[in-house]
C-alpha positions as CSV (number, residue, x, y, z in Angstrom):
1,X,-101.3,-121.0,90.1
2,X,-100.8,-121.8,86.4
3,X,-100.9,-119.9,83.5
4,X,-104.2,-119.2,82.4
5,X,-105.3,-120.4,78.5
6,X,-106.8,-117.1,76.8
7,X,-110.5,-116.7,77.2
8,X,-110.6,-119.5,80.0
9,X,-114.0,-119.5,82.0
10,X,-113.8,-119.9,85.2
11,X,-117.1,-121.2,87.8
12,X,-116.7,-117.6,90.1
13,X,-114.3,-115.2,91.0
14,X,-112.7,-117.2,93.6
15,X,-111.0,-119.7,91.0
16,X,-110.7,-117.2,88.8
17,X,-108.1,-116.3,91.6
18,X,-107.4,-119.3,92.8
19,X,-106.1,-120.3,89.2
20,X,-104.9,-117.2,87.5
21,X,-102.1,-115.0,88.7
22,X,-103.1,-112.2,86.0
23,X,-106.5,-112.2,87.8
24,X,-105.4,-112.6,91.3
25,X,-102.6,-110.0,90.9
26,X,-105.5,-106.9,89.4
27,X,-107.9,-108.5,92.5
28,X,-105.0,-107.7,95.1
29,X,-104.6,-104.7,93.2
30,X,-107.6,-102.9,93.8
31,X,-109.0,-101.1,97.0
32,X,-110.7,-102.9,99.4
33,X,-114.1,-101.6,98.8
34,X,-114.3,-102.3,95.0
35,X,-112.5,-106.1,96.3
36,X,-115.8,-106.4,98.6
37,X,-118.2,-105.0,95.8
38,X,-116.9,-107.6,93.2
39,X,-116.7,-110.5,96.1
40,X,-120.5,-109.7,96.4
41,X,-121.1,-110.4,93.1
42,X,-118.6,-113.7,92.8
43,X,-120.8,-116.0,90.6
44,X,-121.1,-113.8,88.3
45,X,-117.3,-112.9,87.2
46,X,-116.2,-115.8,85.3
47,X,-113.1,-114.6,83.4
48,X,-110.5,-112.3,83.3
49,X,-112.1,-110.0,81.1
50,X,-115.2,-109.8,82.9
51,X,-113.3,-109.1,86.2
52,X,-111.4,-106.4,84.6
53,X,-114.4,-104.6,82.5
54,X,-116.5,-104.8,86.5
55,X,-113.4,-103.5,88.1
56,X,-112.9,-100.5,85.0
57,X,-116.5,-99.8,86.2
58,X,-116.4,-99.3,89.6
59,X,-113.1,-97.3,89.4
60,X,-114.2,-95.0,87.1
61,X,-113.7,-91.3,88.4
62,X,-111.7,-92.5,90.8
63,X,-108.6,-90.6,90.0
């Protein structure tokens, strides 16, 4: 994996992984069920940001 230029976009969430640790590292981060809930909607998480704001979102009252 390289290091990603800011605001890079990215075709899905698997490159998004594939290519940036930042990404991959929050992806392995997160439980299993909000993994499978963004991996549902792949196509349409295209960069780091995006992947973070959908993962804020399903982890929201989680604590």
């Amino acid at each position: 994996m390289k290091k990603e230029k800011k605001n890079t976009r990215y075709q899905d969430l698997y490159e998004l992984i594939d290519r940036s640790e930042k990404a991959h590292q929050l992806f392995a981060a997160l439980p299993q069920y909000v993994q499978g809930m963004i991996g549902d909607r792949a196509e349409n998480v295209h960069t780091y940001k995006e992947l973070s704001a959908f993962a804020d979102n399903l982890t929201a009252g989680d604590d």
